[in-house]
C-alpha positions as CSV (number, residue, x, y, z in Angstrom):
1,X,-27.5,11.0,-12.1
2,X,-27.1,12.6,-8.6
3,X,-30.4,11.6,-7.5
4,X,-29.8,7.6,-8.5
5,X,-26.2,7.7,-6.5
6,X,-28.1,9.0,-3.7
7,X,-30.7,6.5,-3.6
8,X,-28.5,3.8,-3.8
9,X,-27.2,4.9,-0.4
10,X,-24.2,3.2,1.7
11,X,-23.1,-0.3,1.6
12,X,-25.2,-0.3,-2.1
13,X,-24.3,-2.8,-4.8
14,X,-22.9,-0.1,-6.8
15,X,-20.4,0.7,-3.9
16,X,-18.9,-2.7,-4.1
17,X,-18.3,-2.4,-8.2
18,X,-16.7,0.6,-6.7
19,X,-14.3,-1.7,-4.9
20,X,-13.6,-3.8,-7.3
21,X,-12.7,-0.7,-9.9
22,X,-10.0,-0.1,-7.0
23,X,-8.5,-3.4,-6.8
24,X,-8.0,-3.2,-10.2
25,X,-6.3,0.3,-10.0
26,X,-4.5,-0.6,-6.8
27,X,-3.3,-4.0,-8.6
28,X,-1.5,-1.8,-12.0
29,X,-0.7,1.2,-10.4
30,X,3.1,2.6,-9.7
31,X,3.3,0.7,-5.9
32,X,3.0,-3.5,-7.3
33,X,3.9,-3.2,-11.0
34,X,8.0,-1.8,-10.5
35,X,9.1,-3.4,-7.3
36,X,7.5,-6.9,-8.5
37,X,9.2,-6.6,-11.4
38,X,12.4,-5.1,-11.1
39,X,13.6,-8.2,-9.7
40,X,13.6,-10.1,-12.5
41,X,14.5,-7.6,-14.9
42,X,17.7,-6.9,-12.8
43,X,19.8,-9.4,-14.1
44,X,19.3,-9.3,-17.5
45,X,19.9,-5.9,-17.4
46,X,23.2,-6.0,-15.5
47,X,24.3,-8.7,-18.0
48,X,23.1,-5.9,-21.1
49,X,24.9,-2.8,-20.0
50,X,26.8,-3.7,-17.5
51,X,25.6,-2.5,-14.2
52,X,25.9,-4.0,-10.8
53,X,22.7,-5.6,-9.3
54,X,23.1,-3.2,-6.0
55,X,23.0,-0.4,-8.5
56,X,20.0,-1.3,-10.3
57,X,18.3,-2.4,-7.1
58,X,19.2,0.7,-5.4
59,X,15.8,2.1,-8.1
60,X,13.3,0.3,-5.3
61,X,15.3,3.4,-2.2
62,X,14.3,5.4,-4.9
63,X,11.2,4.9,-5.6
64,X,10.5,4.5,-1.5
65,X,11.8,8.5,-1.0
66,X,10.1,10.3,-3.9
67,X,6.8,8.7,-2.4
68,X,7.7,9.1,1.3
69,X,7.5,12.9,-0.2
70,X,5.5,13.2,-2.2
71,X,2.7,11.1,-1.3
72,X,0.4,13.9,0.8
73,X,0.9,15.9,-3.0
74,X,-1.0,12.9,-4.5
75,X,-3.6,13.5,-1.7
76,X,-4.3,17.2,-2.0
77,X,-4.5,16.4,-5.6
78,X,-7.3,14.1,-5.0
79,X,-8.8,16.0,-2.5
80,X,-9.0,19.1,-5.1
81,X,-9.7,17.5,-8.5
82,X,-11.4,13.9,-7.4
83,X,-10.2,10.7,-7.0
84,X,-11.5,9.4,-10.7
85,X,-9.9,11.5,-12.9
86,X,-6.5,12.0,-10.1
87,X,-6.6,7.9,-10.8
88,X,-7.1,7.8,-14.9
89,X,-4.7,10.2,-16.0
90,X,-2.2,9.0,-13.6
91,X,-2.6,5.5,-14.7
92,X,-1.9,6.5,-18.2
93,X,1.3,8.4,-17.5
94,X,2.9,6.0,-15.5
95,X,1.9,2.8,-17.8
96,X,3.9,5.5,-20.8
97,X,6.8,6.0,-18.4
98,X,7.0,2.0,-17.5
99,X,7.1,1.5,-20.8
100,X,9.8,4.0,-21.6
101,X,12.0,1.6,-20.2
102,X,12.6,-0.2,-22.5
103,X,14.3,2.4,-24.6
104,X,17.2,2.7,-21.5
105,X,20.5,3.5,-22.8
106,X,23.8,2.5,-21.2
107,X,23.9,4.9,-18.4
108,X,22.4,4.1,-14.7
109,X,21.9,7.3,-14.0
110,X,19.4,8.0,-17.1
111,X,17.7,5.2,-15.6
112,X,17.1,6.3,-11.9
113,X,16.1,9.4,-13.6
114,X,13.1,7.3,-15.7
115,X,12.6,5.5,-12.6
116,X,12.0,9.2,-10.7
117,X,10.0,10.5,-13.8
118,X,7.6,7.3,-13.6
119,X,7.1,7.6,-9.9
120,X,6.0,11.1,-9.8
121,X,3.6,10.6,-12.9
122,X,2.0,7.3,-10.9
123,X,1.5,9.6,-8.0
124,X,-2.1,9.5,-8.3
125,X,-2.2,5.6,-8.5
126,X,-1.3,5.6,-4.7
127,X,-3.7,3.4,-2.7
128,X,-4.5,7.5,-1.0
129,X,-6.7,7.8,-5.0
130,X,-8.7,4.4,-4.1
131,X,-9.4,4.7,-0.6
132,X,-10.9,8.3,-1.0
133,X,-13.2,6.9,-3.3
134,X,-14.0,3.7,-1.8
135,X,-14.6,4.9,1.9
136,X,-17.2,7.1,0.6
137,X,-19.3,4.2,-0.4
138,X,-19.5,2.5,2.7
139,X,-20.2,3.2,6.6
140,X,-21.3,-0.9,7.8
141,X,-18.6,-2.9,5.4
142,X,-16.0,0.3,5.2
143,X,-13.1,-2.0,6.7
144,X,-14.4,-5.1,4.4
145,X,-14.3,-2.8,1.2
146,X,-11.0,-1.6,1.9
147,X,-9.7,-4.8,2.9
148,X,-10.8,-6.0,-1.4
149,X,-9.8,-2.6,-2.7
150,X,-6.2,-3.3,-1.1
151,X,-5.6,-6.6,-2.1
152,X,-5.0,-5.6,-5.5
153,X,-0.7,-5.5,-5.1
154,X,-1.6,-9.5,-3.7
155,X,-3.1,-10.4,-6.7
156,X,-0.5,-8.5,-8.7
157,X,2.4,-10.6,-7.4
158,X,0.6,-13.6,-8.4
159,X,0.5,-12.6,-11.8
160,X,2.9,-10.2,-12.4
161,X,6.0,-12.5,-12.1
162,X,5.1,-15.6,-14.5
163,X,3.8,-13.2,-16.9
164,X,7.4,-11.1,-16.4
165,X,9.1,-14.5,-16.6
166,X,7.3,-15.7,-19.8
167,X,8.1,-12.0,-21.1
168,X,11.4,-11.9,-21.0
169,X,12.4,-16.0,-22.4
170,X,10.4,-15.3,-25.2
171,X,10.7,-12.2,-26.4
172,X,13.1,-10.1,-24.6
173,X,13.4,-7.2,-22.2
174,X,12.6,-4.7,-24.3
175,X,9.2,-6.0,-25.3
176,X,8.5,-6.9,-21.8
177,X,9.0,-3.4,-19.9
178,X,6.7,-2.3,-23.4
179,X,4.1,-5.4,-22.4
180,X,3.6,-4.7,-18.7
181,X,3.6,-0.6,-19.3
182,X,0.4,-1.8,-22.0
183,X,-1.3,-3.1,-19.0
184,X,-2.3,-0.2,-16.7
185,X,-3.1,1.9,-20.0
186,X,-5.4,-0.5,-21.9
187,X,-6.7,-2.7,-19.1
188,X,-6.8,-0.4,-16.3
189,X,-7.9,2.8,-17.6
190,X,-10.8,1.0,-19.3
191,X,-12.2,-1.0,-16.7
192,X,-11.5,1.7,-13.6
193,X,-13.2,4.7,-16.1
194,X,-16.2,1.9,-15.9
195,X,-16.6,0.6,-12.7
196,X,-14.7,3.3,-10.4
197,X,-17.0,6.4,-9.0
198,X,-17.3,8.6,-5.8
199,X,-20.2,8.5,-4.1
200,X,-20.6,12.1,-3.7
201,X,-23.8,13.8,-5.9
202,X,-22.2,16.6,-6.5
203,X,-19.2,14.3,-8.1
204,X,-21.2,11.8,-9.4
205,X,-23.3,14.3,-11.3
206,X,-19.9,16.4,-12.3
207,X,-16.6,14.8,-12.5
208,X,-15.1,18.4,-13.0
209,X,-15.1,18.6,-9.1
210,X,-14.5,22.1,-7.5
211,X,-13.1,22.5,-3.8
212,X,-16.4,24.1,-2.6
213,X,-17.8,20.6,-3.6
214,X,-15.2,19.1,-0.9
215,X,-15.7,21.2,1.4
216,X,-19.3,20.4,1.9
217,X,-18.1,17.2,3.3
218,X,-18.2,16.5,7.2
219,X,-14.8,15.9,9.1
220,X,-11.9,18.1,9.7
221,X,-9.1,20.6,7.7
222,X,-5.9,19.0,8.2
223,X,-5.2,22.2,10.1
224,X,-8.4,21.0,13.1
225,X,-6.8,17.3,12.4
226,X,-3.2,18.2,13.4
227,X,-4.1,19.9,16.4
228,X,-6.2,16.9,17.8
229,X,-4.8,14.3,20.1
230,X,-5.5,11.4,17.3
231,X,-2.8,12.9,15.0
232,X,-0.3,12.7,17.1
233,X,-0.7,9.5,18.3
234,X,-1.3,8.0,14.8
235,X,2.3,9.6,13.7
236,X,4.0,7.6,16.2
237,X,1.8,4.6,16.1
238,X,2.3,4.0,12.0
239,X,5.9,5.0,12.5
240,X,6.4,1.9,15.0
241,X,4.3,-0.3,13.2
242,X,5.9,0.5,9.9
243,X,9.3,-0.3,10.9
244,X,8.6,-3.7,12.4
245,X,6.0,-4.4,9.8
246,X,7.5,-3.4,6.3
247,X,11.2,-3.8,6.8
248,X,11.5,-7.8,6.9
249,X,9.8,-8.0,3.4
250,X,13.1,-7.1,1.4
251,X,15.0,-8.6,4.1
252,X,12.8,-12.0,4.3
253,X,14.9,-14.4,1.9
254,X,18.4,-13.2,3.9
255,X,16.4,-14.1,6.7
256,X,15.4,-17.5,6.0
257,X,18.9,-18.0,4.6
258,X,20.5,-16.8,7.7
259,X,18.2,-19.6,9.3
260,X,20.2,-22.2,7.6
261,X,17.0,-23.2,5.0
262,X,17.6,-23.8,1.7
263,X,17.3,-22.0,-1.3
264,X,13.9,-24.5,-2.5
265,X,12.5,-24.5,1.0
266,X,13.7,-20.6,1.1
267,X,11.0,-20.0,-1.8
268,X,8.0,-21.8,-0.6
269,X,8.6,-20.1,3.1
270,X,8.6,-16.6,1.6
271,X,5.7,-17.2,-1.1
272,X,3.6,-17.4,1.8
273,X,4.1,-13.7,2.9
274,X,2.4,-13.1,-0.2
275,X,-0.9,-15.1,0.6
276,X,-1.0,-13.9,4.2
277,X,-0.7,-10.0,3.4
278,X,-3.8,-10.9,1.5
279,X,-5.8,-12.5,4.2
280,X,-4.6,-9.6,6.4
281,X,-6.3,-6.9,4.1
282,X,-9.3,-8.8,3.8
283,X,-10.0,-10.7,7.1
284,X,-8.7,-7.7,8.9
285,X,-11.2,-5.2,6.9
286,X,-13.9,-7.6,8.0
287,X,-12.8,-7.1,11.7
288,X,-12.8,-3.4,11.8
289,X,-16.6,-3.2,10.6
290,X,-17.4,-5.0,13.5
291,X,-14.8,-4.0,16.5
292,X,-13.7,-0.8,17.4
293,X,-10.3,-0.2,15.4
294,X,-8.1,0.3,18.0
295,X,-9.0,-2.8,19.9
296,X,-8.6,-4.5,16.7
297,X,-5.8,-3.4,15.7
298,X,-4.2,-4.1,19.2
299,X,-4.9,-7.7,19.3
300,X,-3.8,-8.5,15.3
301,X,-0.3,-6.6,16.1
302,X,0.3,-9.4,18.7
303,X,0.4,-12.2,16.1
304,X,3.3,-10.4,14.1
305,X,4.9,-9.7,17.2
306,X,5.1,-13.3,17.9
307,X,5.9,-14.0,14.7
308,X,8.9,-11.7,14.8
309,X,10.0,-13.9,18.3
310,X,9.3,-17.0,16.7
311,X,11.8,-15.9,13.5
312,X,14.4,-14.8,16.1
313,X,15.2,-18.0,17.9
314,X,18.5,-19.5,17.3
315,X,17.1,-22.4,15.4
316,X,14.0,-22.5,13.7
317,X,12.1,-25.1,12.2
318,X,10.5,-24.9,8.8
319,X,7.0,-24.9,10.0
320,X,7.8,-22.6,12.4
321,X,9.4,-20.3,9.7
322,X,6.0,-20.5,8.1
323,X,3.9,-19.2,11.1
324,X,6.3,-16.6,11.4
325,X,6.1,-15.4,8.3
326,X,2.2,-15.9,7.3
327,X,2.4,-13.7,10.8
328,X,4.0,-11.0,10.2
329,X,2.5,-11.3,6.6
330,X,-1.1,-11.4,8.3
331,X,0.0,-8.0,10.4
332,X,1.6,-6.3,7.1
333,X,-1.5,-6.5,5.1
334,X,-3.8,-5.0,8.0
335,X,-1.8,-2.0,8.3
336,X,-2.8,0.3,5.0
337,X,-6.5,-0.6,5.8
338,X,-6.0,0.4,9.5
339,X,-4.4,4.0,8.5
340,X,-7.4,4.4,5.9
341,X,-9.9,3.3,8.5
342,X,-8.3,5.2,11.1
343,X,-8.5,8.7,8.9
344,X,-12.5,7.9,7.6
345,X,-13.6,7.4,11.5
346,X,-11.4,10.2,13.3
347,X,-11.2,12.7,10.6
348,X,-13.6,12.1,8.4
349,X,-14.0,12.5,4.5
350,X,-13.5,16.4,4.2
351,X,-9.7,16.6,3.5
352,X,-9.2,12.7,3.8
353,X,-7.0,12.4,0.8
354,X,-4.4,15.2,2.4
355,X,-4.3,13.4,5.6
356,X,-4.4,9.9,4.4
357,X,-1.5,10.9,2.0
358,X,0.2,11.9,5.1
359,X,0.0,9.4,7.1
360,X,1.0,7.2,4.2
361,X,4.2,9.0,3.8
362,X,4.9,8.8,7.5
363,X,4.1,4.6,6.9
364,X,7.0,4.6,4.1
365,X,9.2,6.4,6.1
366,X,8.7,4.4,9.2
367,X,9.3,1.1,6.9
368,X,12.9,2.7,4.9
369,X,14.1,3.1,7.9
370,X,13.4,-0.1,8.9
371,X,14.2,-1.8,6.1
372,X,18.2,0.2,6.9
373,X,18.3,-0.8,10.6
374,X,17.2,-4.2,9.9
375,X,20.1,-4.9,6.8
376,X,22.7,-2.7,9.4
377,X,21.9,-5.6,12.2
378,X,22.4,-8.1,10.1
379,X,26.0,-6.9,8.3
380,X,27.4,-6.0,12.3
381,X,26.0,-9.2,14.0
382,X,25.1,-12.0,11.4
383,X,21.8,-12.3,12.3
384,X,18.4,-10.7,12.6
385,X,17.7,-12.1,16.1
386,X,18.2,-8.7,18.1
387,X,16.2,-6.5,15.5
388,X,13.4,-8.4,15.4
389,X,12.7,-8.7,19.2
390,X,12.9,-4.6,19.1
391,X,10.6,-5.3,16.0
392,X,8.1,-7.0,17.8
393,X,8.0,-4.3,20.6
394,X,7.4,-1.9,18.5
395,X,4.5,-3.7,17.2
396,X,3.1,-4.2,20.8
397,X,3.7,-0.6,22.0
398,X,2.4,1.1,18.6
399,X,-0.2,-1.4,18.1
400,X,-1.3,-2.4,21.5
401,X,-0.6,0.4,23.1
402,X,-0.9,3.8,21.3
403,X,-3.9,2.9,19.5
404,X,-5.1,2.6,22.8
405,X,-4.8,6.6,22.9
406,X,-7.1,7.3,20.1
407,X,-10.5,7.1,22.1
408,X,-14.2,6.4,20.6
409,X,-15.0,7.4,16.8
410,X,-16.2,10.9,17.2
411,X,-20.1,11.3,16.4
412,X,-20.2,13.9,14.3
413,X,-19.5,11.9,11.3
414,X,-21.9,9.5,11.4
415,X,-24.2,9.2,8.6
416,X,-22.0,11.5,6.7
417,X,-23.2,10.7,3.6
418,X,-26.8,11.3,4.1
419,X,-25.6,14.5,4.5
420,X,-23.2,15.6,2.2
């Protein structure tokens, strides 16, 4: 078995089934399934036991905290046990705890504390599990495999909600949170067991991996990694981009509304943040295999920068509410592929879990506390205008400008895989 994943070598056939058995984990796992959902469960809900919709919503700050972290604890996990079996189990457990909603008595506060339950048993459905995996297939068409693996939380929302919708008219809440918590336990635990594997021989041939197996793997201890110039300036890079990048998504229909559109054209604006996040994962994974990251990443920030200007005009027209927002959509869905790529090339694969956990914690903390400043501005001045033009500098001096910092790929980790 070790001998056939080594001769397939990188960029194989078999690497790209790899990708897709991460789209599929990334699409059911604990990040898409609850926050495209809760929405519409919300109301219902508040009409059943009487609890505000700010209360209920309040789940989704939640969520965002016990993952900002937690989140490297899902990548040492990976790093020590293996990304396939971190990923089944944890698919399992957190389709049984979404599912455990639907047995939620009257008290809110039994409900955060399923909501907290569920997010620390999906911990190892974070996109930290897939990327580990799927980086280790690929050296050429890294950035375009990452790019699919990620769009899994686009293809989510474009199920997701009809089937939540259809759900709940005909058969209820209850039966609904039961429905959707089915999915990650008998359609993704199946198909990820089948197609989802590391490329490593010594994983490959044992999936009871041991942490002399990981060290054996080229790149750095996240001790060596922190004390390199790259860190840093990834720290304070993701933290910029993050804040302009991932606060305007719960803040997008308020947006549009504060632009005077409405609620119909309000809809078909916003869907398209949804489209665009894809072709940002995917079009921008195709980039990095064939530019250096930094430069690539510099010159995609610009168009949600200008997207950000464009929203924070006065008046806007409607089809310039649509570039605006398949913009920063565009930028938004670059991001996670960038911070995977980043890791892979500058760190490499020995203790990439730990640090891409890490880094993906600093990304969530960067975008809850833009997601606060950007509702603050809007409650003092009645408009977003002011935050997104800092938005959109932030994008040009952490995208354009930091990444700028992190100099050429170090060549030491080339042709890792050959070698592990």
């Amino acid at each position: 078995m070790a001998a056939d994943v080594q001769a397939e070598g990188k960029d194989s056939r078999r690497g790209w089934l790899v990708a897709a058995g991460a789209t599929l984990g990334i699409s059911v796992s604990v990040g898409p399934i609850p926050i495209y959902t809760i929405g519409m469960f919300a109301p219902i809900l508040s009409d059943a036991f009487g609890w505000s919709f700010v209360s209920l919503m309040s789940v989704v700050a939640i969520q965002s905290a016990i993952l900002g972290v937690t989140a490297p604890a899902a990548g040492v996990l990976v790093d020590r046990y293996g990304a396939r079996p971190v990923g089944l189990v944890s698919l399992a457990l957190f389709g049984i705890c979404y599912a455990s909603l639907a047995f939620t008595p009257g008290s809110i506060w039994i409900f955060y504390l399923q909501w907290v339950v569920m997010t620390i048993a999906g911990l190892g459905t974070l996109t930290v599990t897939w990327a580990h995996g799927v980086t280790g297939w690929f050296d050429r068409n890294r950035g375009l495999a990452l790019g699919i693996a990620s769009a899994g939380p686009g293809l989510t929302g474009v199920i997701i909600k009809p089937l939540t919708a259809w759900l709940l008219q005909s058969f209820g809440w209850q039966t609904a949170f039961l429905a959707i918590g089915a999915i990650p336990i008998v359609i993704g635990v199946p198909l990820v067991a089948l197609l989802f594997r590391e490329a490593s021989p010594t994983m490959a041939a044992d999936p009871a991996i041991t942490a002399p197996a990981i060290v054996s793997r080229p790149g750095l201890t996240v001790r060596q990694a922190a004390s390199t110039r790259q860190f840093s300036v990834m720290i304070v890079a993701i933290l910029l981009l993050s804040f302009a990048l991932t606060a305007p998504l719960p803040n997008l229909e308020n947006m549009l509304r504060s632009l005077k559109f409405d609620l119909p054209t309000v809809a078909r604006i916003a869907a398209m943040f949804g489209g665009a996040l894809m072709a940002g994962r995917l079009m921008g994974g195709w980039l990095l295999d064939r530019l250096w990251a930094p430069l690539c990443g510099m010159m995609i920030f610009l168009l949600p920068a200008a997207g950000g200007l464009l929203l924070a005009r006065p008046v806007v027209s409607e089809w310039e509410a649509w570039v605006g927002v398949a913009a920063i959509g565009f930028g938004t869905g670059f991001e996670l592929d960038l911070i995977a790529y980043l890791v892979s090339r500058y760190f490499g694969q020995r203790q990439f879990g730990t640090l891409y956990g890490g880094f993906f914690a600093v990304s969530i903390i960067g975008g809850g506390l833009g997601t606060v400043l950007y509702g603050y501005a809007f409650d003092k001045s009645g408009t977003y205008s002011l935050i997104l033009q800092i938005g959109s500098v932030a994008l040009v001096a952490g995208g354009g400008l930091l990444l700028l910092l992190m100099g050429p790929y170090p060549k030491y980790f080339e042709n890792e895989f050959e070698r592990s």
